[in-house]
N, C-alpha and C positions, 0 to 999 in steps of 0.2 A: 204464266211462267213455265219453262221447259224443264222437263224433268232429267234429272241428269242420271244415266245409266251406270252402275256400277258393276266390271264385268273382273270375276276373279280368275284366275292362273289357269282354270279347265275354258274358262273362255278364250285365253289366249293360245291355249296348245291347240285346239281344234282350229284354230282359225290361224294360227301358223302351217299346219298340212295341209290348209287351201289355198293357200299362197300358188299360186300359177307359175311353174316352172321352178321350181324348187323343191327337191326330193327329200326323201328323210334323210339321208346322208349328210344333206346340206345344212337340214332341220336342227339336227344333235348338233353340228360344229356349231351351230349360232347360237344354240342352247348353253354350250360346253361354254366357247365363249365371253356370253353374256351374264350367263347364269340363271337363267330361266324366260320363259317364252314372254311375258310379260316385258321382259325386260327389251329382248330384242324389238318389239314390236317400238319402245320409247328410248331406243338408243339414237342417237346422232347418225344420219347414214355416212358422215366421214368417216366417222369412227370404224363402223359395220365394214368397209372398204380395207381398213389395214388388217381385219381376219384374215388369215393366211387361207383362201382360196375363193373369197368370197370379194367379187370383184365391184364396179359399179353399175353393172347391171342387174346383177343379184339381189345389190341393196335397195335397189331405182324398183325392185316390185314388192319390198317389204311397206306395203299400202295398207295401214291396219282399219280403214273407214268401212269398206265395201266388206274386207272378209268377217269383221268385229260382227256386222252386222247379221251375215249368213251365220256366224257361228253360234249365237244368238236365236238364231231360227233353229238350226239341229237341235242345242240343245232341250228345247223347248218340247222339240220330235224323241229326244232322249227319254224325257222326263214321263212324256205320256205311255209311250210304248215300253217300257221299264228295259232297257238299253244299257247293259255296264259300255262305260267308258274307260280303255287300259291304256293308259298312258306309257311309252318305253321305259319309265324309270319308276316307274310303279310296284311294287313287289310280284303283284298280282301278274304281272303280264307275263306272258310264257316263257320260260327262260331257254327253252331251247331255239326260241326266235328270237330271242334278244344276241347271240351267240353269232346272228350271221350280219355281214356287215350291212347289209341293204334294207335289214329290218326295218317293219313300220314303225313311223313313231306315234302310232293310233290306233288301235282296234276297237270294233264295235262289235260286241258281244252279244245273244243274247239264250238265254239257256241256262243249266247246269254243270258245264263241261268242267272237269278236273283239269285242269291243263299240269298239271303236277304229277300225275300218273307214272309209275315209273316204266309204264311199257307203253308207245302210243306209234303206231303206224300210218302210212298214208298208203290208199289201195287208188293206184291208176291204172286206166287202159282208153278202148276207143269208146265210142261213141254206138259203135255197130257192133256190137258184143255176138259172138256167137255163142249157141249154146255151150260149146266145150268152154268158152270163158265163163259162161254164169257158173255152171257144175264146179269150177276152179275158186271162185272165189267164193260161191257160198261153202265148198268143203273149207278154205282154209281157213275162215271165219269161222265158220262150227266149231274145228280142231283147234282153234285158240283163244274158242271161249273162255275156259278154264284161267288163262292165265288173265283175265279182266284186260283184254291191250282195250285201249282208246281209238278208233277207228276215225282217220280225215278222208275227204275224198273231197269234191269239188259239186255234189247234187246233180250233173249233168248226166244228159242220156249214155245208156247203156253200161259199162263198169261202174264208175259213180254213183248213181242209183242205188245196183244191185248191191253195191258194198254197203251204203245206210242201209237199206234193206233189210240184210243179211246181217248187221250188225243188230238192228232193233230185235229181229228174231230171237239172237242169242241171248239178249238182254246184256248188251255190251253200248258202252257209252259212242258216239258216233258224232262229228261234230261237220259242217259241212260250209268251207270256205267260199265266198261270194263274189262275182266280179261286180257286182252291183253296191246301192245301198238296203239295207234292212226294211225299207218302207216297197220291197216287192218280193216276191221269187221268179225262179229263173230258171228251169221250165216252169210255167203257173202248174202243168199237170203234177206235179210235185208238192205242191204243195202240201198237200195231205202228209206226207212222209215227212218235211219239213217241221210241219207241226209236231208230231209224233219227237223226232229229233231233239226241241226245245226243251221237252221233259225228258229226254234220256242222253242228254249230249248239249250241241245247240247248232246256232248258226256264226256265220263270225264273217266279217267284212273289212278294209280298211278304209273301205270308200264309205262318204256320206249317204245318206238320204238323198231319192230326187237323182242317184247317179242312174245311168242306163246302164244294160248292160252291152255297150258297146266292142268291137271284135279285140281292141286293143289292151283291155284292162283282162282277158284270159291269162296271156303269160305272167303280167305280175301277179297274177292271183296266184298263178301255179308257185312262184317260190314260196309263198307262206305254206301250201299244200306240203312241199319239201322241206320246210322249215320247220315248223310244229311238229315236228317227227324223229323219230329215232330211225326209220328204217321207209323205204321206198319202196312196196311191192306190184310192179309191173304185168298186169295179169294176161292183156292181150292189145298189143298195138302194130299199128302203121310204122312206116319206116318215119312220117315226120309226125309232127302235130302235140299235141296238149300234153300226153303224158310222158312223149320224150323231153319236152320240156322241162316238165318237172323232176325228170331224173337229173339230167342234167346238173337243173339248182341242187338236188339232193347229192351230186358228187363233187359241185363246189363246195357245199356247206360240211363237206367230210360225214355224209351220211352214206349208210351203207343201205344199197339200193342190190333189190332181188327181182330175176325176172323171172315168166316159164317159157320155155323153150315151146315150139311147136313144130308142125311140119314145114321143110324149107320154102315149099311154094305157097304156101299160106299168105293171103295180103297181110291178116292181121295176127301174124308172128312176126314179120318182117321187122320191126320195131325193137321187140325180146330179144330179136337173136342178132342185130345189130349191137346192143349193147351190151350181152354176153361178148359177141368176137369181139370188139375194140375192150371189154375188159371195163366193162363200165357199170358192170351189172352181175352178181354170183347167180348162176342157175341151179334155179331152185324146183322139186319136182312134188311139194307138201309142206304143208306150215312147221312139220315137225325140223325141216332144212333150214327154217327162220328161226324158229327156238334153241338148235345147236348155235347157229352162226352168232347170234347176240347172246347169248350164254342166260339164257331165258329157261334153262334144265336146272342152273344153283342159284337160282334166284332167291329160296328161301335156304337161307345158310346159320346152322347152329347159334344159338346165343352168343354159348360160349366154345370153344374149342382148346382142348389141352394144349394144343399148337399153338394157337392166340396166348392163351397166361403166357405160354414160355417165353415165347419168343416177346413180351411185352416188359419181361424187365432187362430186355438187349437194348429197348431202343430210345434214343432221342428223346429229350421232354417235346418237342415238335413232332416228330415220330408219334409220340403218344398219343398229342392232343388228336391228330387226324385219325390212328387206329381206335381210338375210343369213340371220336364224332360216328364212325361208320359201323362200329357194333349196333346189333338190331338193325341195320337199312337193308342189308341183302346188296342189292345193286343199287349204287349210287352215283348223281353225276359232279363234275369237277367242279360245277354253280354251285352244288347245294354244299359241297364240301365248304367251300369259298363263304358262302353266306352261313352256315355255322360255325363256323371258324375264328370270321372275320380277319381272315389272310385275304391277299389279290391273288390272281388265278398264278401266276408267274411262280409265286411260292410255295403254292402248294402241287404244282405241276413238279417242282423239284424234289420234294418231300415224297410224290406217289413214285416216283423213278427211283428213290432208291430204296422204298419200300416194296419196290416191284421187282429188284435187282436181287435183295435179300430172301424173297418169295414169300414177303407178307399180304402181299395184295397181286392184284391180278388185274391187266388194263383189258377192257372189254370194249366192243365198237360203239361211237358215239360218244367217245369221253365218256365212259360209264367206267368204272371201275366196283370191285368186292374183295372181301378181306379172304384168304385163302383159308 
């Protein structure tokens, strides 16, 4: 007699983002929808067809036999290798990449990483780092040890490296994005610092098990590099390649991206000082220029303030709830406002404008805001 498999809702999300030719984007609308991944998979594909962009060729690869199966085998590579699986509607999943529209609808974790940190940067550059780059990024790391930032970078040679590197040193958490799956690393010579990583940070993927790390899956890697971040620090690049990329996604996603400047005929300035002149990048000359620019100097801000009592019986019972939510946070972002609240972001975007109008709060880069 055959035995009939019983596969629940983490079986069907995984095996929805293997869907071949179908992105996350696509994923969430079918999700939205449907109302959950299960469900897409046993919907009618007429039906699937009348979703407003999901046509019939969309629906013609929604084939739940082949992927149920693979999904079925990760999870199994999950289970042994102790692998969090974050789902996009997850609590867990990192809310500043939930925030850009192309977010994954998957990560594979594995580590200690806070992704909740209220300070977490991403340190890009090339590949062929010179020493003025290493000197650059191991000071700016030292000098922001103190404030605990969260350090991404991509594990690749030359900046990459240095920055986990330089982050393990300071004893700063460091997490290092994958174009791969979790069942390799990527240079193997890395590995060692990888390891190292898992207890002080992690690793993080959105691609399965068994993927390669093929030339293709670099650029999507890099938006989560700019995504899980507050801020984009550019330490030494080429005029094209991986970490103008990632700035790039970091000025779609409305993050604020820092370069350093170098000498003009430098090959590996030519990258910094492109994105300085078009304006795509603040030039920055010490981490201390990162810590004004994100407002990372009043990060710890009084309990209470005689300014705060006063001005808290001028305002709004709405007014109130959000000034109270954000006593004790220091710097806080428009998600967590939202998720303590339980307002949608719409409302309380109107509620921080005119708290911000009155000068009871202060809007800080990255949708961070603090009470004045």
């Amino acid at each position: 007699m055959a035995t009939t498999i019983t596969f629940d809702e983490k079986h069907y999300q995984i095996a929805l983002s293997l869907l071949p030719g179908i992105g996350p984007v696509i994923s969430r609308k079918l999700i939205q929808a449907c109302g959950s991944a299960e469900a897409v998979f046993k919907e009618k594909k007429k039906l699937l067809t009348r979703i407003s962009g999901i046509g019939e060729q969309t629906a013609a690869r929604i084939q739940p036999s082949e992927v149920l199966q693979r999904a079925e085998e990760e999870l199994l590579f999950i289970e042994k290798h102790r692998i969090d699986v974050l789902f996009y509607e997850d609590e867990r999943f990192p809310f500043r990449l939930k925030q850009c529209y192309d977010s994954p609808m998957i990560l594979y974790h594995k580590g200690t990483t806070n992704f909740s940190n209220p300070r977490i940067i991403s340190i890009v550059g090339t590949r062929k780092m010179t020493d003025y780059g290493r000197q650059l990024c191991e000071t700016v790391l030292h000098d922001l040890a103190a404030l605990d930032v969260l350090v991404v970078s991509g594990l690749a040679y030359g900046v990459d490296i240095c920055a986990h590197k330089a982050a393990l040193q300071n004893d700063l958490q460091t997490i290092g994005v994958l174009a791969h799956g979790l069942d390799q690393i990527y240079p193997t010579v890395h590995r060692g610092t990888a390891k190292q990583m898992v207890e002080q940070g992690g690793l993080l993927s959105d691609y399965p098990s068994q993927t390669k790390p093929d030339r293709e899956n670099f650029p999507r890697r890099n938006r989560i590099i700019a995504g899980l971040a507050d801020a984009t620090i550019v330490i030494e690049s080429g005029a094209e390649g991986g970490s103008m990329i990632s700035a790039e996604f970091a000025n779609t996603y409305n993050r604020e991206v820092f370069a350093f400047p170098g000498r003009i005929n430098d090959s590996y300035s030519a990258g910094c000082l492109k994105l300085i002149k078009n304006h795509k990048a603040a030039l920055i000359e010490s981490a201390n220029d990162v810590v004004l620019a994100m407002g990372w100097d009043q990060q710890t801000q009084p309990k209470k303030t005689q300014t705060s009592q006063r001005l808290h019986f001028d305002l709004k019972p709405e007014e109130e709830q959000v000034v109270n939510a954000m006593r004790d946070q220091g710097n806080i972002y428009i998600d967590e406002l939202c998720g303590v609240l339980g307002f949608n972001q719409n409302k309380v975007s109107a509620i921080l404008l005119g708290l911000e109008f009155s000068g009871v709060v202060k809007a800080l880069p990255g949708k961070m805001y603090r009470l004045n």
